[in-house]
C-alpha positions as CSV (number, residue, x, y, z in Angstrom):
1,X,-22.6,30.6,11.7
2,X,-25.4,32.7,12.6
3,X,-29.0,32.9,13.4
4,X,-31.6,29.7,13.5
5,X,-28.7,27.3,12.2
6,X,-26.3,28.7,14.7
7,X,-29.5,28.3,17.5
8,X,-30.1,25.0,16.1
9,X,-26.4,24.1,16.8
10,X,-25.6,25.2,20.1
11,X,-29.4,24.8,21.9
12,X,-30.4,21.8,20.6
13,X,-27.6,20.1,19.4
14,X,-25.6,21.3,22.6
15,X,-22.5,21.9,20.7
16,X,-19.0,22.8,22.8
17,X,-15.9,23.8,21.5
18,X,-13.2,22.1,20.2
19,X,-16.0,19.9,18.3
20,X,-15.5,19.2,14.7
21,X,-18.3,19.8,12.1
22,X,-18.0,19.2,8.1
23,X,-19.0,23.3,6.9
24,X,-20.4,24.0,3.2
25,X,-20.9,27.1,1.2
26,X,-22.8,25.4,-1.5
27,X,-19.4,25.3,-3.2
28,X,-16.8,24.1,-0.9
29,X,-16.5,21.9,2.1
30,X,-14.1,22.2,5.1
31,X,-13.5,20.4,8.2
32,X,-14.2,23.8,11.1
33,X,-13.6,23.5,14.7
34,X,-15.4,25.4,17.3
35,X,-14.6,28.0,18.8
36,X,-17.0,29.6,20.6
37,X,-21.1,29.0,21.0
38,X,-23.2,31.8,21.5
39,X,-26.8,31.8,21.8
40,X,-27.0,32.7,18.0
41,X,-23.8,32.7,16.6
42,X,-21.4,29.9,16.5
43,X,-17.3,30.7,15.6
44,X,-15.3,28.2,13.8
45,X,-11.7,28.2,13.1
46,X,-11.6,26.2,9.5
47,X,-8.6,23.5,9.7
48,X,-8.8,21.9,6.0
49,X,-11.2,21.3,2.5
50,X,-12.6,18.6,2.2
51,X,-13.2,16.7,-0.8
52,X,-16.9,18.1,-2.6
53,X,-18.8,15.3,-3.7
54,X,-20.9,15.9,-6.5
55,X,-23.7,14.2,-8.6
56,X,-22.5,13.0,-12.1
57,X,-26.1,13.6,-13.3
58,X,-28.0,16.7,-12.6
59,X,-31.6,15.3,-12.1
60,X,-34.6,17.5,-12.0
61,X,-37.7,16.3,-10.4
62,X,-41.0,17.1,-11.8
63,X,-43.0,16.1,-9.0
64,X,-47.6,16.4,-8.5
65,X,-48.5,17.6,-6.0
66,X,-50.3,15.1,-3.5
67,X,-51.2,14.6,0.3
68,X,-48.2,17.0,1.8
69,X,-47.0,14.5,4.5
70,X,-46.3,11.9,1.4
71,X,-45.0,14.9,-1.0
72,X,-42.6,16.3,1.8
73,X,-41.7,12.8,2.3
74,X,-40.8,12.3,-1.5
75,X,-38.9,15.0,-1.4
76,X,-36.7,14.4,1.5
77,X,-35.8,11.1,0.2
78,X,-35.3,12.6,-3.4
79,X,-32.9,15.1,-1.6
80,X,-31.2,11.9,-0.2
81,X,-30.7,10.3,-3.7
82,X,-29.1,13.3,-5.4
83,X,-31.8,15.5,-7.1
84,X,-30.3,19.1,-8.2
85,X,-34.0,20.5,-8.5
86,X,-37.8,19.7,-7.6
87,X,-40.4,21.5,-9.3
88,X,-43.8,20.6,-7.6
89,X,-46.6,20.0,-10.6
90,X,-50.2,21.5,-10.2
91,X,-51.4,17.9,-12.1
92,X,-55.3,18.4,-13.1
93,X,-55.7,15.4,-10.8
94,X,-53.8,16.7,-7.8
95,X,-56.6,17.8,-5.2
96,X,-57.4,21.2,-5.6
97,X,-57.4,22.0,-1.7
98,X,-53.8,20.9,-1.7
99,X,-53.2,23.1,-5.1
100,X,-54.2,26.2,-3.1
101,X,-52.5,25.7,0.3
102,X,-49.1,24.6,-1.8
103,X,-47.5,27.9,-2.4
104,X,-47.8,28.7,1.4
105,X,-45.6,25.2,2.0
106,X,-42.7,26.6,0.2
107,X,-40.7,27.5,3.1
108,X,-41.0,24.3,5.2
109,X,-40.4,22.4,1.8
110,X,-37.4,24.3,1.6
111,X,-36.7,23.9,5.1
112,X,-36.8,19.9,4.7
113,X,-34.7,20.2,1.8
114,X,-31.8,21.8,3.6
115,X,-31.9,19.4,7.0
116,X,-32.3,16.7,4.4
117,X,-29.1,18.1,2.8
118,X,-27.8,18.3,5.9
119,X,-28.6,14.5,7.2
120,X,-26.9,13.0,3.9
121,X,-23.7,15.2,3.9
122,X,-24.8,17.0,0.1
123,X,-22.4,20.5,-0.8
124,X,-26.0,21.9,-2.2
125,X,-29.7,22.4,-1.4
126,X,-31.7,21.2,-4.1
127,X,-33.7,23.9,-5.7
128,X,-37.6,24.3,-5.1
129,X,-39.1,25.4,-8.1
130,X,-42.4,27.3,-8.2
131,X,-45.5,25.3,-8.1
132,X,-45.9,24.8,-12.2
133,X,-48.7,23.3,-14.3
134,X,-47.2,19.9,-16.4
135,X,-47.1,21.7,-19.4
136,X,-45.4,24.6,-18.6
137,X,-42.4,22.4,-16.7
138,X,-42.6,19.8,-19.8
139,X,-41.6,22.3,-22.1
140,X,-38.8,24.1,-20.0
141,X,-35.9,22.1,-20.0
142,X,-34.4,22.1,-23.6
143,X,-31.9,19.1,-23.4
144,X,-30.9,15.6,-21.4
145,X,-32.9,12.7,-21.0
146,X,-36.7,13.1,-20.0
147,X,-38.4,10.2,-18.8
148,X,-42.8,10.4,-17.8
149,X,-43.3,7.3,-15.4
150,X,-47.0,6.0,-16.6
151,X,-48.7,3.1,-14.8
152,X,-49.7,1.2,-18.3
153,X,-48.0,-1.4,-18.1
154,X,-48.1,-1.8,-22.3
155,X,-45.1,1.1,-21.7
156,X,-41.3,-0.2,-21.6
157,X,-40.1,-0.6,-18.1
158,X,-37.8,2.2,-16.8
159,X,-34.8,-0.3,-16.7
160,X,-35.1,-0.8,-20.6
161,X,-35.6,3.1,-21.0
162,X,-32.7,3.7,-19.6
163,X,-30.5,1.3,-20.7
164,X,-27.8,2.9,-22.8
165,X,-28.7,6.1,-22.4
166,X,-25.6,8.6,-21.5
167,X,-26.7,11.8,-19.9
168,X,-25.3,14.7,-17.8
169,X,-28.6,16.2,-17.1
170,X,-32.3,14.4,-16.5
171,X,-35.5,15.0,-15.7
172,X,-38.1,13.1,-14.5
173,X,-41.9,12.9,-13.9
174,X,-43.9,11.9,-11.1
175,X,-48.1,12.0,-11.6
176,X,-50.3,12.4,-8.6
177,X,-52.7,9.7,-7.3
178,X,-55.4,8.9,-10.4
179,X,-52.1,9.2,-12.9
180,X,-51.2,11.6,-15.7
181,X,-54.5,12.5,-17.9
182,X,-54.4,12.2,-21.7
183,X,-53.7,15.5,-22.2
184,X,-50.7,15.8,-19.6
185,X,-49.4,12.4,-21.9
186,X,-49.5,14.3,-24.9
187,X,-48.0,17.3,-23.4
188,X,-45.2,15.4,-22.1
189,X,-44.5,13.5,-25.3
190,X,-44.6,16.3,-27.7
191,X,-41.7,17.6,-25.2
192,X,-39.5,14.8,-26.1
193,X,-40.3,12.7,-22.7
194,X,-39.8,9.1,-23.0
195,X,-42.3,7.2,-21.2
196,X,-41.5,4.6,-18.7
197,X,-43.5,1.9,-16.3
198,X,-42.4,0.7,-13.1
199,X,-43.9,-2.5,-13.3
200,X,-47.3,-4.0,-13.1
201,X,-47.7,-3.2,-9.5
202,X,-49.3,0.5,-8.8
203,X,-47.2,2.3,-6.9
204,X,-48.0,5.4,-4.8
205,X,-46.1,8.6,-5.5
206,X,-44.0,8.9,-3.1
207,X,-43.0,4.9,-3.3
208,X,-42.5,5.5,-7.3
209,X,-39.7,8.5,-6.5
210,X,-37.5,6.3,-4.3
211,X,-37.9,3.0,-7.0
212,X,-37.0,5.7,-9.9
213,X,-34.2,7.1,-8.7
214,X,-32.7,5.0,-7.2
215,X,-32.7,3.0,-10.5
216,X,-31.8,5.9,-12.4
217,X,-29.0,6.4,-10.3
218,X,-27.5,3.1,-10.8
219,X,-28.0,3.1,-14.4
220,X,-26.6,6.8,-15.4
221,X,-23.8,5.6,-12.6
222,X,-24.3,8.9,-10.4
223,X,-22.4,9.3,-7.6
């Protein structure tokens, strides 16, 4: 291990040797002891794999953006419940300001997304997607469920859309604060979304992504 991991490791973590870590290559997981700590490279000697653990649903966020400490919170708890990919959504009612500093986020987003990886013992980083307007992201992904959250609550709740619906891959949308606008509706449906309420309480954004996928995980069963 090498560089700001290996730093990370040794100076703030105070490794020593003969400590044993879990090790991932996005791919694979073995149990490594260490060898040596350097002040930027740590050696391991690997003594076994490790069982890889991996979603039975590949879920794709479609997140808006909204105020960064709540949308980099969202998305470290997302990364906690199993999400394969987070596309952050330039909604027309995401604040502009935030719209224009968002591309220069995209490292410390990814940045959270690994030590969130880290924290909750995942084989992979989620992937950040590029910031994306709704109806560009609405129209990419050709197959599995799609499900808009919606705060109407004259919309079926998300238990009920989800309720026997078999899936190897999902997506699912998040609007900012204010909600989706007609337009972003109509975009979404013509894509095939289904849409889905959370109840009659209005939740904030980053609230709704825990409540959603944590239910969607226990009804598509992922693991």
């Amino acid at each position: 291990m090498e560089g700001e991991a290996a730093h990370h490791l040794g100076r703030v973590l105070r490794a020593q040797t003969g400590q044993l870590y879990e090790l991932s290559d996005g791919d694979r997981v073995w149990l490594g002891r260490i060898e040596s700590v350097g002040r930027d490279r740590v050696q391991f000697v690997l003594i076994e794999e490790l069982p890889a653990v991996r979603p039975a649903v590949d879920v794709t966020l479609l997140l808006s953006v909204v105020k960064f400490d709540a949308f980099e919170w969202a998305i470290e708890k997302a990364t906690e419940l199993g999400v394969s990919t987070i596309v952050p959504l330039a909604a027309e009612r995401s604040e502009k300001a935030l719209l224009t500093a968002a591309t220069r986020r995209a490292e410390r987003w990814k940045k959270i997304l690994s030590e969130a990886s880290q924290q909750s013992r995942r084989v992979r980083v989620p992937v950040l997607g590029d910031l994306a307007r709704p109806e560009f992201a609405f129209a990419r992904p050709k197959d599995g469920l799609r499900v808009m959250l919606f705060e109407r609550t004259t919309v079926s709740p998300l238990r009920k859309v989800l309720e026997g619906q078999p899936a190897t891959k999902a997506i699912l949308a998040i609007g900012p604060e204010g909600g989706w606008t007609d337009a972003e509706f109509e975009a979404a449906h013509s894509c095939g979304f289904l849409v889905a309420s959370l109840g009659r309480l209005i939740l904030r954004t980053e609230t709704a992504v825990i409540a959603a996928l944590a239910s969607l995980n226990y009804a598509l069963d992922c693991e």
